[in-house]
C-alpha positions in Angstrom: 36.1 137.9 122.6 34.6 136.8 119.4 36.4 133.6 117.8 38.1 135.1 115.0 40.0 137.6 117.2 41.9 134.7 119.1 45.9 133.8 117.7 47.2 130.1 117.5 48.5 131.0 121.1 46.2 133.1 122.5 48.3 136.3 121.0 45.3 138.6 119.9 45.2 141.7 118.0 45.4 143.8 120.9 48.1 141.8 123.0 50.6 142.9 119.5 49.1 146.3 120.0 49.7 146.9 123.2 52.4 144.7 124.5 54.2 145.3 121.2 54.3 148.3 120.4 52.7 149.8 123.6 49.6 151.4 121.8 46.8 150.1 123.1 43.3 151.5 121.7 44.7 151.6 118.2 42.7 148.8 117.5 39.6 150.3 118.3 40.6 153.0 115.7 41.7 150.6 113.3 38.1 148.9 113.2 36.0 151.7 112.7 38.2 153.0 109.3 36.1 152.7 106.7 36.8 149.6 104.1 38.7 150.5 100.8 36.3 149.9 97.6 37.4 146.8 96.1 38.3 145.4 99.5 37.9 141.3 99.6 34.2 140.3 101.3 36.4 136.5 101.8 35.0 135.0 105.1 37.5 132.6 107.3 36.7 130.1 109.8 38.8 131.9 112.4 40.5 135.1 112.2 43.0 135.3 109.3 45.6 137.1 110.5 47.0 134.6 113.1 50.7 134.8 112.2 51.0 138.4 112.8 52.8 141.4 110.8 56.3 141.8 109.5 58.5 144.3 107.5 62.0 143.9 106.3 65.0 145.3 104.1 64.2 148.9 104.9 65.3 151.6 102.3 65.0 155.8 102.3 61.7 155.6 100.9 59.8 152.4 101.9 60.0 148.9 103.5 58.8 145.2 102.5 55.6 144.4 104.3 54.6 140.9 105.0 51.2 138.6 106.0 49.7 136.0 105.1 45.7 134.4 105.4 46.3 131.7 107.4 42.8 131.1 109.7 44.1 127.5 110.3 47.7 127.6 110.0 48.3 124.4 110.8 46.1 123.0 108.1 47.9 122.3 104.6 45.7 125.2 103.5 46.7 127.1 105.7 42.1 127.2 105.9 41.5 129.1 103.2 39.7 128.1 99.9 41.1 128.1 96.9 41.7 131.2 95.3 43.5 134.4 94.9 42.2 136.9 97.5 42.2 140.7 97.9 44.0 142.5 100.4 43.9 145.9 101.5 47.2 147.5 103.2 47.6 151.4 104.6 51.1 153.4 106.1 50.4 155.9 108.5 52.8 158.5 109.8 50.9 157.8 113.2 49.6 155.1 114.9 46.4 156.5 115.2 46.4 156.1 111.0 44.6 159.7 110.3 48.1 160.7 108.5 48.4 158.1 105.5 51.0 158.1 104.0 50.3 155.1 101.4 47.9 152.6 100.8 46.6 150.3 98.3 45.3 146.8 97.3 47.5 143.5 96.5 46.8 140.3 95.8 47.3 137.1 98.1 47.8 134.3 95.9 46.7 130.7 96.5 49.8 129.8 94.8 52.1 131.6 97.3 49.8 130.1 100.1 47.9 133.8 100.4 51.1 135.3 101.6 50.8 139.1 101.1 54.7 141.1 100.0 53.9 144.5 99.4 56.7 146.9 98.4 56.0 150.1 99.8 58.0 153.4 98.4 57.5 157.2 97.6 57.9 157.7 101.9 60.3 160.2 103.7 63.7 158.4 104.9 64.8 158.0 108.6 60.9 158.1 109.6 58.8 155.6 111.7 55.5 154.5 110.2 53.0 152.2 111.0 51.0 149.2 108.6 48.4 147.2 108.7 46.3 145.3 106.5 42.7 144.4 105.9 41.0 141.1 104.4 37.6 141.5 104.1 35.9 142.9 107.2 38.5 141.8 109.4 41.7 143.4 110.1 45.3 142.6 111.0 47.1 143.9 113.8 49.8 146.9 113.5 53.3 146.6 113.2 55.8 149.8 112.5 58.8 150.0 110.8 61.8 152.6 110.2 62.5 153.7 106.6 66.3 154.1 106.3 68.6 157.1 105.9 68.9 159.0 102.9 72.1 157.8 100.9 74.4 160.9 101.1 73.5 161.3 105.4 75.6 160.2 107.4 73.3 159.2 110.3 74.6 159.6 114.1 73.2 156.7 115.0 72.1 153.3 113.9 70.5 150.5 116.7 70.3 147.3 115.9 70.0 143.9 117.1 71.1 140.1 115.4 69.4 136.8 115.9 69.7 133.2 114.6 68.8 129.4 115.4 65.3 129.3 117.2 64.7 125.5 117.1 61.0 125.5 118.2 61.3 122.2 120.5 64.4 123.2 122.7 62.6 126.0 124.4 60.4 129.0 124.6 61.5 132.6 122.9 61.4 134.6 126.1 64.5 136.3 124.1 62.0 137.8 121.7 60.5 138.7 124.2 63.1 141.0 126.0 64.5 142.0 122.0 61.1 143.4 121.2 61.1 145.8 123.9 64.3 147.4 122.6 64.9 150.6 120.7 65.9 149.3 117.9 65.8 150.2 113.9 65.6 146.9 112.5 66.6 143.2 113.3 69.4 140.7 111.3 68.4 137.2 111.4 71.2 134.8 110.4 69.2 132.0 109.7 67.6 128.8 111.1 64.5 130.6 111.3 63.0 126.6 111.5 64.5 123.7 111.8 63.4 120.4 109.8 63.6 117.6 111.9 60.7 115.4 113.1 58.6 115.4 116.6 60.7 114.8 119.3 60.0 113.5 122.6 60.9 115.4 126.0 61.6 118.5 124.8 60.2 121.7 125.8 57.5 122.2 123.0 56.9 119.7 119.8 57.2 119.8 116.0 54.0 118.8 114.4 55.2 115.6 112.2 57.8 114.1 110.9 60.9 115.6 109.0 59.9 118.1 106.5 59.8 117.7 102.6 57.2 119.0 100.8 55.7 122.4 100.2 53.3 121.8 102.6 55.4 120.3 105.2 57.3 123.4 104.8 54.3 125.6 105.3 53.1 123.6 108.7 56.6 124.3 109.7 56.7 127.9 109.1 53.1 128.2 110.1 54.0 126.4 114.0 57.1 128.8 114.3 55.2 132.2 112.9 52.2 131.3 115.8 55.2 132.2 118.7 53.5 135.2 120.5 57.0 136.7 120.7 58.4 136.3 117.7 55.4 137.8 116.1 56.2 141.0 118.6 59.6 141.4 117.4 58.1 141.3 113.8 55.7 144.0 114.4 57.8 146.2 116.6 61.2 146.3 113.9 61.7 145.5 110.2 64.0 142.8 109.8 67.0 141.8 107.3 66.7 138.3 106.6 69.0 135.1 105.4 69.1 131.7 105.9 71.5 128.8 106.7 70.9 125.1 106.6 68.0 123.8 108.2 65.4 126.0 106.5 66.0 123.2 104.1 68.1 120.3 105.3 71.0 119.9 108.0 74.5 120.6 106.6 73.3 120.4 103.0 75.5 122.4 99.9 74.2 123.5 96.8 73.1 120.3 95.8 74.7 117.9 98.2 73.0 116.6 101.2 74.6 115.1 104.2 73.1 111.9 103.9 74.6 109.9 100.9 71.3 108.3 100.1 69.6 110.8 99.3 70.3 112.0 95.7 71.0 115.7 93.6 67.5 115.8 91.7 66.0 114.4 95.7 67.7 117.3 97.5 66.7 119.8 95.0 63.1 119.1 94.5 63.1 119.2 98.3 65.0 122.8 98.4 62.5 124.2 95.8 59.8 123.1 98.6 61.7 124.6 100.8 62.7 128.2 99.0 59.0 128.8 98.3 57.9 128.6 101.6 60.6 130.1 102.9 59.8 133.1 100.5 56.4 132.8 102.1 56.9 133.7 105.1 59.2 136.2 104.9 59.5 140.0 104.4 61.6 140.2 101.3 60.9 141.3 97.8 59.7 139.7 94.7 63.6 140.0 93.4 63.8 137.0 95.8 61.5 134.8 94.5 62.3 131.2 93.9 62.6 129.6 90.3 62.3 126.2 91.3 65.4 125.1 93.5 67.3 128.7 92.9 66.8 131.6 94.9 69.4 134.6 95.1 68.5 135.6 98.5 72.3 138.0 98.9 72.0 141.5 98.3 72.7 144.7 100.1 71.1 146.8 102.5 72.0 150.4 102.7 72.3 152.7 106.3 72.6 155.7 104.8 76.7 156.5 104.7 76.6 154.7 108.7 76.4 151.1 107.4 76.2 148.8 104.4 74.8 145.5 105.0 76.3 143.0 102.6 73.9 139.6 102.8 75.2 136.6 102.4 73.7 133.1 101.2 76.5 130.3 102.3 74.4 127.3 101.2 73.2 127.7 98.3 76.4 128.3 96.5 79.1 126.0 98.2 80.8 122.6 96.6 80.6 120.2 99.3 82.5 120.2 102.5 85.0 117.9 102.9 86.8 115.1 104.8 82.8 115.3 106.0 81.0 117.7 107.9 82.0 118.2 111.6 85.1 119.1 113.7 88.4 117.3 111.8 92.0 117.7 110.7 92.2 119.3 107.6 92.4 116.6 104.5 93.7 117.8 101.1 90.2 119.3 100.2 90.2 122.1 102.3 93.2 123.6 100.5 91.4 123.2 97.2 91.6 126.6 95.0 88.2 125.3 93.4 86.6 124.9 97.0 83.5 127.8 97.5 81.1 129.0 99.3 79.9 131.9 98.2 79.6 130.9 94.3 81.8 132.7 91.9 79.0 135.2 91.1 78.6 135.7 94.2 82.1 136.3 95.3 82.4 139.5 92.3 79.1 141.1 93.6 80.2 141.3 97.2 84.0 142.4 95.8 82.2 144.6 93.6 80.1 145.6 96.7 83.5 146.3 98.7 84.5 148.6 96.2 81.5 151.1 95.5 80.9 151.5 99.6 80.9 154.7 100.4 79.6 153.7 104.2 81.7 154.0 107.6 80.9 150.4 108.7 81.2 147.3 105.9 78.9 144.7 107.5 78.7 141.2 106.8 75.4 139.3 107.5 76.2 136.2 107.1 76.3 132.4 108.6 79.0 130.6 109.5 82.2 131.6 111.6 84.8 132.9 109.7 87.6 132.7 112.4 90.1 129.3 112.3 88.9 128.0 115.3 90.5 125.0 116.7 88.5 123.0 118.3 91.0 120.3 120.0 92.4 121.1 123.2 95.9 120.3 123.5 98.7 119.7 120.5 95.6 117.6 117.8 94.3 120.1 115.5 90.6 120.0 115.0 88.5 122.8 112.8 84.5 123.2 111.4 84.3 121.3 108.0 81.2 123.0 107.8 82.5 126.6 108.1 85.0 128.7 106.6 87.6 126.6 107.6 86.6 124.2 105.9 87.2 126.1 102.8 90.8 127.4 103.3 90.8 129.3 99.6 88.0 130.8 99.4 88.4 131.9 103.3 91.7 133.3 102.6 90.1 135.2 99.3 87.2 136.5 101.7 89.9 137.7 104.3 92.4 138.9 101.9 89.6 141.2 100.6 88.3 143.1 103.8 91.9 143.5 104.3 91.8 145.8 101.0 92.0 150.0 101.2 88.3 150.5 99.7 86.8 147.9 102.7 86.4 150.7 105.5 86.0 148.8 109.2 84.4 145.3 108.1 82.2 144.0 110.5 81.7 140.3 110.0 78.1 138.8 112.0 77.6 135.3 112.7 75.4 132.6 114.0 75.0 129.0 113.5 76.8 127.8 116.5 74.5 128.2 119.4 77.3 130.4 121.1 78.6 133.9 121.8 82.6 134.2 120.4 83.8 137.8 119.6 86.7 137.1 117.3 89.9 138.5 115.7 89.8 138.2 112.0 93.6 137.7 110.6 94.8 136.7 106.8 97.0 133.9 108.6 95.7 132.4 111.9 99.3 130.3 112.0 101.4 133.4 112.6 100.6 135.5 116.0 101.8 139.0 114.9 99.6 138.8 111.7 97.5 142.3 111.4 93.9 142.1 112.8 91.6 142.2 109.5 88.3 142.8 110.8 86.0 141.5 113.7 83.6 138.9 114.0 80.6 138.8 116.1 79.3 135.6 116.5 75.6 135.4 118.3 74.3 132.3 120.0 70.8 130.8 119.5 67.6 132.2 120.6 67.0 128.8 121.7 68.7 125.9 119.9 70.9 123.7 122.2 68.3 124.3 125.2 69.6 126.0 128.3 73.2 126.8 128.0 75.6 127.3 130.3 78.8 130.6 130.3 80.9 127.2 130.0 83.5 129.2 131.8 86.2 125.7 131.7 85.5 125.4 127.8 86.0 129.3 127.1 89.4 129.4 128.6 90.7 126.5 127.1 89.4 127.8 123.7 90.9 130.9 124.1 94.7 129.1 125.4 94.5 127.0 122.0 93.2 130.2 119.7 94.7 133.9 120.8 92.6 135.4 118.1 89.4 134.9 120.6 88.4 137.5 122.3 85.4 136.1 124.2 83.0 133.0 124.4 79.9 131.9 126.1 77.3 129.2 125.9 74.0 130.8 127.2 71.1 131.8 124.7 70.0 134.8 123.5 71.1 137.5 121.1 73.8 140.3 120.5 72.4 144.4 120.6 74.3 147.1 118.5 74.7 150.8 119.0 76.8 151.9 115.9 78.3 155.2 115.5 80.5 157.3 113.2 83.5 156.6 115.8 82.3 153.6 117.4 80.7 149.8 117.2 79.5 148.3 120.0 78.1 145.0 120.7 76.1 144.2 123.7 76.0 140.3 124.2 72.1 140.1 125.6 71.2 136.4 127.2 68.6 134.4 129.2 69.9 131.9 131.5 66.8 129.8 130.6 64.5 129.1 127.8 63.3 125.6 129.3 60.9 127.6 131.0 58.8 131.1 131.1 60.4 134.3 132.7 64.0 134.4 132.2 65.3 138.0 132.8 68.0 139.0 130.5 71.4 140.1 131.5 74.1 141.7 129.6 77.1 138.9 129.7 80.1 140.7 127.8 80.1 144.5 126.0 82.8 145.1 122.9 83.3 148.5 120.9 85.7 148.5 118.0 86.4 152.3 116.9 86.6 153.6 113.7 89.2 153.1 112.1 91.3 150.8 114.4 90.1 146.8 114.1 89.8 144.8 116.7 87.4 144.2 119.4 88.3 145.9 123.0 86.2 144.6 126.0 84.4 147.1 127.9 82.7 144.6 130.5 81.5 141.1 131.1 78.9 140.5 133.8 
């Protein structure tokens, strides 16, 4: 196999091909397609698609398709010289690519580290296609995506799966793995798509340096995490929905504010507008996202047709600063504080405004942090997330008190953060039993943050004693599968019962459906 064929981890072009997306010999056709005039003649000390294919935010007629030129992705330069480079792309109806449907030429720009964001439309909606792109004389592997719904159908179905925390060091993404041989329509990551800590010793696999801070720190970063055989699989097999949480920049930082007390507002921004670009990078989202300097509006919608809106939400970004610190306290007097946020005023009338001109079955919330007022402290002491909604009475209560509203049909609320599985009741007043169930909350676990896990059966059931609002909880890694239906939701709560090590087989732990109509989670099984 010639040099430039072989990925950062021995993925090739074919592996993604075949294991994939099961089409092997595609590549073969691929190669002998005749180059585009005005294709790029760049040539690359290795092959320059190593960190694979992706698509995201699907809509009727077209899709956001991702690479970037990264021979050496672990360089600063990602190995490529400086300049702007040509890049050919091409959407097939057919894997076989004699049925294009689009094609065309972009530019990859040094500035944006020769990441490539092309915003395909004029296709047919509810289709599979299939993309690819070409640099030169060499040529990427294929990913597929699913265009969405027309707006006024009302699709039967709508498969999907969500994702978050994949800390690189604490073990291997065998859950990609299993995720990428699903039939799915598209993936919702939650964020903590990196983490930003330093090199660690004793852990599964290793950050390359110390904690991140610049642009190209941030690169590296993304760079290591992109090279994963299987997360680049789950990027070619589905488009993706994308938002972030805290450490694609810094550990429990808000707006502004970061947890340590050293570091100052001007430090922490010029650091988050190193962050946001790479972030944008690496991604498949459009150029409406694109950073100016330290601000990025990353929340926006995602339409299923009349099956599902998907409201994104940015938590971060936005938010004053938690109080009485940032882990699991009493409340102090600044969680009842009527000027507390986290979504940002702005942000708070879009996703009211949002609420209002849905015309979908399911509201879904994408979004970060668990909404539910979880007590943490077993016993009589009271002890709740500074770093969640709970920390925010107010502005949770204003978030609650609006799904609870006539024009919010059956809100779905989807978490991560926490490195757990909890399927929750979502009520206006957690204090008073008999309050009305709002909405549900299905929180994911990591794909590998935390290491191992563990079903923690002795933690779950004193959890649930202290909080009657919880329906379920478990420790173990992995991620949570949706089949969602004009009369039904349900979630499928997929884990691993390792990730220290290669060939965990995945099991389905719990299974909830919430019918139209009626909120409130009902347990089909647990295994």
């Amino acid at each position: 196999m010639r040099r430039s064929q072989q990925n950062v981890r021995g993925l090739n072009r074919r592996d993604v091909l075949a294991v994939g997306l099961g089409m092997a010999g595609g590549l073969a056709r691929l190669a002998a397609a005749p180059p585009q005039a005005g294709a790029g003649r760049g040539r690359y000390s290795d092959y320059p698609f190593r960190l694979g294919v992706a698509s995201g935010d699907p809509t009727p007629s077209g899709c956001v398709l991702w690479t970037r030129l990264a021979p050496e992705p672990l360089a600063a330069d990602g190995g490529m010289a400086a300049e702007d480079v040509r890049v050919e792309w091409q959407v097939a109806a057919d894997e076989g690519f004699s049925n294009v449907a689009a094609s065309g030429e972009v530019t990859a720009p040094q500035a944006l580290a020769h990441s490539v964001h092309v915003e395909v439309s004029g296709l047919l909606p509810h289709r599979w296609y299939f993309y690819r792109f070409r640099a030169g004389s060499e040529i990427s592997p294929v990913g597929r995506f699913r265009t969405a719904p027309a707006a006024a159908d009302l699709a039967g179905q709508l498969r999907f799966a969500f994702a978050s925390c994949q800390h690189y060091e604490s073990g291997l993404y065998t859950a990609y793995e299993h995720m990428a041989r699903e039939d799915l329509d598209v993936v919702v990551h939650l964020g903590d798509y990196i983490y930003e800590g330093p090199a660690r010793t004793g852990q599964v696999r290793a950050h390359t340096g110390d904690e991140i801070t610049t642009i190209a720190d941030y690169r590296v970063r993304h760079a290591l995490y992109k090279s994963d055989p299987y997360l680049q699989r789950a990027h070619a097999a589905f488009p993706w929905i994308v938002t972030w949480d805290d450490h694609e920049v810094d550990n429990n930082y808000a707006d502004r504010f970061s947890e340590q007390q050293a570091v100052s507002a001007d430090e922490l921004l010029t650091r988050r507008a190193h962050a946001y670009q790479a972030y944008y990078e690496h991604m498949p989202i459009g150029s409406a996202t694109r950073p100016r300097g330290s601000n990025m509006q990353l929340y926006r919608g995602c339409e299923y047709g009349r099956l599902a809106s998907f409201h994104v939400l940015d938590t971060r970004q936005y938010r004053t600063d938690q109080p009485c610190g940032d882990h699991n306290t009493a409340p102090c007097e600044g969680v009842f504080d009527p000027q507390a946020t986290l979504l940002g005023e702005s942000q708070e009338n879009w996703l009211s405004d949002r609420l209002s001109q849905s015309q979908a079955t399911w509201d879904v919330l994408a979004q970060q942090i668990m909404v539910a007022r979880v007590d943490r402290q077993a016993g009589e002491e009271i002890a709740y997330s500074m770093d969640q909604w709970s920390g925010y009475d107010a502005a949770r209560k204003r978030f609650v008190e609006r799904l609870s509203k006539p024009d919010v049909r059956n809100p779905i609320v989807l978490t991560g953060d926490i490195h757990s599985n909890w399927v929750n009741d979502i009520k206006i007043d957690f204090d008073r039993e008999e309050s009305p169930v709002v909405a549900t909350e299905f929180v994911g676990t990591s794909i590998t943050s935390g290491g191992d896990g563990s079903q923690n059966v002795e933690y779950a059931e004193s959890v649930q004693n202290d909080n009657s609002f919880v329906r379920f909880y478990n420790a173990q890694r992995g991620y949570v599968s949706c089949t969602v239906t004009p009369q039904s939701w349900q979630s499928e709560y997929r884990v691993v019962e390792y990730v220290s090590r290669p060939g965990a087989p995945l099991v389905t732990r719990a299974s909830f459906r919430v019918d139209e109509g009626q909120p409130g989670a009902k347990q089909e099984s647990q295994g």
